[in-house]
N, C-alpha and C positions, 0 to 999 in steps of 0.2 A: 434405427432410433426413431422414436414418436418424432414428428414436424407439428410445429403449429403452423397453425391459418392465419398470417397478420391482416390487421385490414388494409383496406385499399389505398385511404389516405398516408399511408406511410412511402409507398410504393412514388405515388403520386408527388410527394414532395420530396422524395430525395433522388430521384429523376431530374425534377427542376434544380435541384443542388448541381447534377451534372452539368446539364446542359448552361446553366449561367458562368460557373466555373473552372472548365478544362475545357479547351481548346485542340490540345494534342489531340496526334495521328493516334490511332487505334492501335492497342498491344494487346496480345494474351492477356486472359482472363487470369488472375491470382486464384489459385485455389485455395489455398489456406492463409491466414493470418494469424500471428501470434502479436502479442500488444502485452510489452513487459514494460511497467509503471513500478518505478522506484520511488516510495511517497516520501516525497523531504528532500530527495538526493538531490544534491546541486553539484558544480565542479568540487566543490568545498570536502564535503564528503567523499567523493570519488580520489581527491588529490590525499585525504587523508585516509583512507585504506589503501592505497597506492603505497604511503609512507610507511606506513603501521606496517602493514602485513608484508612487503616487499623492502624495497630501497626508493630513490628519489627519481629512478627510471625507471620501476617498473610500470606495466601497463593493464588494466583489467581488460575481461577479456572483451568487454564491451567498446573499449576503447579499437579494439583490433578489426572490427566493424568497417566496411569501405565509405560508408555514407554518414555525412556528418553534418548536422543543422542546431539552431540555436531557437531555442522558444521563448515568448513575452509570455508571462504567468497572472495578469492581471484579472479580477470577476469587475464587475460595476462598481464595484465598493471600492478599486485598488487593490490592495494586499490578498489575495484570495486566502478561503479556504480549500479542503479536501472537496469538498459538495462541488463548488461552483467552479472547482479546477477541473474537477473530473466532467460534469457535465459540459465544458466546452471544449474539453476533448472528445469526450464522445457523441455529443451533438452538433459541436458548431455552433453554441449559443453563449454569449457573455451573459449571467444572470446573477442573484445577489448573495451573497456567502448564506448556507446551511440550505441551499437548493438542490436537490437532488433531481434533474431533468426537467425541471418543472419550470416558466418564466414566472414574473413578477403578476401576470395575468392571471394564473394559475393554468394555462393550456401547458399541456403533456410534449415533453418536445423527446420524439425518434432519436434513437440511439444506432452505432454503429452493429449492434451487435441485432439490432429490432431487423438491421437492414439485412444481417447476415440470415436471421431467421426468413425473411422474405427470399432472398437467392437459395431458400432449403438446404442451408449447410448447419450441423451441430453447433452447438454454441457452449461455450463454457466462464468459468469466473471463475478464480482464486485468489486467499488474501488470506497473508498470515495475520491478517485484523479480523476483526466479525465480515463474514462476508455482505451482512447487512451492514457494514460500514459505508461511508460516502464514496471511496473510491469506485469501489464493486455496486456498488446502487444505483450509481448515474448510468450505468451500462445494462440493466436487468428492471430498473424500476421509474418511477417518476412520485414524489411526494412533494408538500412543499416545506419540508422538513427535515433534514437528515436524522434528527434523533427520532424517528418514528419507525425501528427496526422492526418491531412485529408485521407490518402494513407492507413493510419494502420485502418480508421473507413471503409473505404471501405473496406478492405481485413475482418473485423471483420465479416460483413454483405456477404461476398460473403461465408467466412467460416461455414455460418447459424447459428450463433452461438447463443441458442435457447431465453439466458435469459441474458442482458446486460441494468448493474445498475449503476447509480453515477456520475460522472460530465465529461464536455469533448462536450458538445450541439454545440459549439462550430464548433469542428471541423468534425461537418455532416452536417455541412451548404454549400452551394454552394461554399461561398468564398476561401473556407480552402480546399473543395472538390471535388469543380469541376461542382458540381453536388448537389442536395438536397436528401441527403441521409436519412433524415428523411421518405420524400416522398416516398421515394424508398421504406422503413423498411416496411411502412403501406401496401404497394402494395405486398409486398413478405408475408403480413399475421400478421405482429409486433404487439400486443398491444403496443400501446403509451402512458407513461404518463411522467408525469411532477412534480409532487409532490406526497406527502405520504397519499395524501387523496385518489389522483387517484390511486396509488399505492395497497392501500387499498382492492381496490374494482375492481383489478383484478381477472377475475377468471381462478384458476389453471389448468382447462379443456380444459381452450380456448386455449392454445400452447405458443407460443413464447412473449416475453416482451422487450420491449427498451425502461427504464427508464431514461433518461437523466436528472436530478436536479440542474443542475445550469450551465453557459454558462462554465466555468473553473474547478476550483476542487471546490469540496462539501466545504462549512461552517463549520469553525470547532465546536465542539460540544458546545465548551465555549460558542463559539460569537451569536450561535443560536436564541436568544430570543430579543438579543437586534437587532440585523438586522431584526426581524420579520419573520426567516425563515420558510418555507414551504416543506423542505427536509426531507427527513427519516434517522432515526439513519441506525448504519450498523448492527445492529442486527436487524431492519425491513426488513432491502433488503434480509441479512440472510433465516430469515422465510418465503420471500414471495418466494422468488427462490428456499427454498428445497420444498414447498408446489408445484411449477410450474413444476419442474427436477423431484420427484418423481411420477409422473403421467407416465410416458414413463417406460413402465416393464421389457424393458433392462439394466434401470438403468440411472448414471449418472455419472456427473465430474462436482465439481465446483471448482470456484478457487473465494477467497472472502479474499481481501486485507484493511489493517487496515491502510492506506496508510497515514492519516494524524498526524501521530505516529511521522514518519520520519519527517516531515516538522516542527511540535512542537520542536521537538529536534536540527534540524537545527538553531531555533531562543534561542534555551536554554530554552522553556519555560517549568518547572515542572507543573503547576497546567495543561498543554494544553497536556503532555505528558499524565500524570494523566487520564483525562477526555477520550481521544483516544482510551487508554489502556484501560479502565474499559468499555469501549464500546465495543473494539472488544472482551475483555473476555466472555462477557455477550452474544456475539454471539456464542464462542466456547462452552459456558454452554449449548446453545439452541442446536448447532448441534450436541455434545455427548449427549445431554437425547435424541435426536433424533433420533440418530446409536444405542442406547442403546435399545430403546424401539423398531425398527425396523429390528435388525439386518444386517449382510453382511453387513456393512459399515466403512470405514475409513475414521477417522480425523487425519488429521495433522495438527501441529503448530509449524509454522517456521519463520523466521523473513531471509530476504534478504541479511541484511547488518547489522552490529550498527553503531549508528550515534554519533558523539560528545563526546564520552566516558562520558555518565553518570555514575554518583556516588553520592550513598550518604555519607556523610561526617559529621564527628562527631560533626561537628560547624554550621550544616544546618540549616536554620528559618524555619520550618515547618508553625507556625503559619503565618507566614507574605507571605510566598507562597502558599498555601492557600486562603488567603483571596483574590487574585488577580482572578479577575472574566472574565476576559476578555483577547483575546490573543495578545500580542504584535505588530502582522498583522493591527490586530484591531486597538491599542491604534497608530498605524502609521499613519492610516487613520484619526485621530485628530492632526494632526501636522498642523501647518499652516506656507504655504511658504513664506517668505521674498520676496519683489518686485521684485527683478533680479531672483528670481525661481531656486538660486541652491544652497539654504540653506532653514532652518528653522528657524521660530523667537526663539530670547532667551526666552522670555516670554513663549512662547506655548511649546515647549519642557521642561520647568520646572512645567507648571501644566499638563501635561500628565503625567510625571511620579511622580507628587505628587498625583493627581487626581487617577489613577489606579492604581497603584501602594506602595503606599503611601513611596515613597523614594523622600528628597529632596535634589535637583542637585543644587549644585552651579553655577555659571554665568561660570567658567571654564571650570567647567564639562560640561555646556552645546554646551560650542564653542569647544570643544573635539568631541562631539559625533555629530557637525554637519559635523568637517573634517573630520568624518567616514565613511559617506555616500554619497560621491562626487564620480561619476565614474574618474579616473585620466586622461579619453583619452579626454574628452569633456566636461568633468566640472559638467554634467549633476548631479539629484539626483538619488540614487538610485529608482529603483522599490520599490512601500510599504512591498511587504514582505523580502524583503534586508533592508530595515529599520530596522522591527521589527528586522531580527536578533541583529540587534545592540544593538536597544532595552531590547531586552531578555538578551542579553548579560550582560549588565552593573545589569538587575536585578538579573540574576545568582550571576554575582559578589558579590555585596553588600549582599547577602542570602547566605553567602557561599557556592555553590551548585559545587558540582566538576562534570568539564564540561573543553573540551579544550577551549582554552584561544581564544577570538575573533580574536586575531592578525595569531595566525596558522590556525584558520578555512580560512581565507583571503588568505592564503598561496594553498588551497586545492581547485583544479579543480573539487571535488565531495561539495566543499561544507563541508566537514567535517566528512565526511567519516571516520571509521576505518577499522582494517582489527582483529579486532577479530572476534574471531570463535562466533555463535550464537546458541542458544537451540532449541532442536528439541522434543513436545511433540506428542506423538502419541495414537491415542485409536482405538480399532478394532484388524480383522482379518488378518494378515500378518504384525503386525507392530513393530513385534520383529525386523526386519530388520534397523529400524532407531536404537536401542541402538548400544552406541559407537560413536566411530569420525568417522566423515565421511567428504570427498569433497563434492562442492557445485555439482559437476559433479555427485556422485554418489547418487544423491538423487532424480533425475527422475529416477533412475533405478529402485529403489524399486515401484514408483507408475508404472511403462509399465508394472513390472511385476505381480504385483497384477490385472492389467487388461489382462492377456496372456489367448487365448483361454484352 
């Protein structure tokens, strides 16, 4: 695989990361890292795909992990966002929500993955979001912006970064980029593909990957069959990126993000939460038999943030949420708009949510939920996945699912954000370090130093 040349000053200050912060006797070097980020996931989620998909004892398989710690989720602001959560996990820096590596000064702050480039080991990123999204950007990029994806797919591509999955096509287009950065990947050596067939039928020898699957974020798992998708799960991108990252004998760093976890949750929806979660477990299954059977390898399983304070609650319709097959995003995109276009008909929003849902809204309820979704400056309708939240919401409701109340989510610049701490599972060499509490800042420190010459 191609290596870049980081420069010197990166070398230089996460060296002093060492030496001020570990103490400890000398161990083997880690050779590989694996960093599985569940975006949203808190106990909340975890306890209700436990519920859902299992019984009241089952366990995911993350749970069956030996090493277990608890993380404080805070940016400068309080409540973080995706930016400023990811960047202090992988830099060590508390900074202010929609920063992407970047501090309030504008100086570029080193990533875990910058460091991995410097010890010459492959480096990779996935995210069933855009992979120019905040989670995967704090690790490959530095702006001071998150919504600046054109800028972060450049900086991704000039960082060489060897294996890059999941949606964001988007923003490597000229329009958003400046430039056809597609065109660029191929010329710099990229295999290209586009779907899980091509995906497939990559071979691990041939070096670098840029799988782009859909112009925005990946399809969520639910909606897959009925939109006719041609995406890969995240446990395909999983296995084809440690099959590509373990070919290079220095080893690697991936970072592989459960991204639509968060988003499920944002709308309230359990069966969508469900489906995400049991997805990304099923990857964390594959890369500890993976570390298991291969050695020198570390997984972690972390989640960024929690979202919406899930719970389950003693009064939950398990059955009836459940049978809902399809994600709220979705059932928004069957709405039909009223002539003046900034409402929905009463009609069509009572069989959307009789039709998927099987809940029926009264003519009240339905002129309720259409003055839900009017932006207040312009009258306009919301975007369809600001619908579904609404959506999701009133289905939460009526399922008794304990979940913040729509009207305070409304209230919250992240969206619905908490500021509880999140679980940290770990397996491998050096990963006693995660047991206990820990800042979101102190938890790049254990992976620089698992990769310290």
């Amino acid at each position: 695989m191609l290596k870049k040349s980081k420069r010197l000053m990166v070398v230089a200050s996460l060296f002093l990361i060492f030496s001020l912060v570990f103490t400890a006797a000398a161990q083997a070097e880690v050779k590989n890292i694996i960093l599985m980020i569940g975006d949203g996931m808190g106990i909340g989620q975890m306890d209700m795909t436990r519920y859902m998909a299992g019984d009241k004892d089952y366990k995911l398989e993350m749970m069956k992990m030996p090493n277990v710690g608890l993380m404080m989720t805070s940016s400068t602001e309080g409540v973080t966002d995706s930016a400023a959560a990811g960047t202090a996990m992988a830099t060590g820096n508390k900074v202010y929500n929609g920063a992407v590596a970047m501090n309030k000064n504008g100086a570029e702050l080193d990533s875990v993955l910058d460091f991995a480039e410097v010890r010459n080991k492959a480096t990779g990123i996935i995210s069933t979001n855009m992979v120019t999204d905040a989670t995967p950007a704090t690790f490959a990029a530095s702006v001071k912006d998150r919504g600046m994806g054109g800028e972060i797919a450049k900086q991704i591509l000039d960082n060489d970064v060897d294996v890059v999955l999941g949606g964001g096509r988007e923003d490597f287009m000229k329009e958003e980029a400046g430039e056809d950065l597609i065109a660029k990947a191929k010329k710099m050596g990229y295999q290209y593909v586009t779907d899980k067939e091509q995906l497939k039928r990559v071979m691990p020898m041939n070096g670098k990957v840029l799988g782009l699957f859909n112009d925005s974020y990946m399809n969520y798992i639910k909606d897959r069959d009925d939109l006719d998708s041609k995406e890969p799960s995240l446990l395909e991108m999983t296995t084809k990126a440690i099959d590509v990252l373990s070919e290079d004998e220095d080893g690697f760093f991936l970072m592989a993000e459960g991204a639509r976890i968060d988003h499920a949750a944002h709308a309230a929806d359990v069966p969508g939460v469900v489906a995400e979660t049991l997805d990304f477990d099923a990857s964390i299954k594959y890369a500890v038999d993976w570390a298991r059977e291969n050695g020198n390898t570390m997984v972690v399983v972390v989640a960024d943030h929690e979202t919406l304070g899930f719970s389950v609650t003693e009064p939950i319709n398990k059955e009836a949420l459940m049978n809902i097959e399809v994600s709220p995003e979705y059932m928004a995109g069957k709405l039909v708009e009223t002539e003046s276009g900034n409402a929905y008909t009463i009609d069509s929003i009572q069989r959307v949510f009789k039709e998927y849902a099987n809940l029926e809204l009264t003519e009240k309820e339905a002129r309720e939920f259409n003055s839900n979704i009017v932006n207040e400056d312009d009258g306009s309708l919301y975007y369809q996945y600001k619908v579904g939240w609404q959506i999701g919401s009133i289905i939460a409701e009526k399922n008794n699912v304990g979940v913040v109340a729509a009207d305070v989510r409304a209230k919250s610049d992240t969206g619905g954000h908490t500021l509880n701490s999140v679980p940290i599972f770990a397996f491998g060499p050096e990963t006693e370090d995660f047991n206990g509490v820990i800042q979101n800042t102190e938890f790049s420190k254990v992976l620089f130093e698992a990769m310290r010459p």
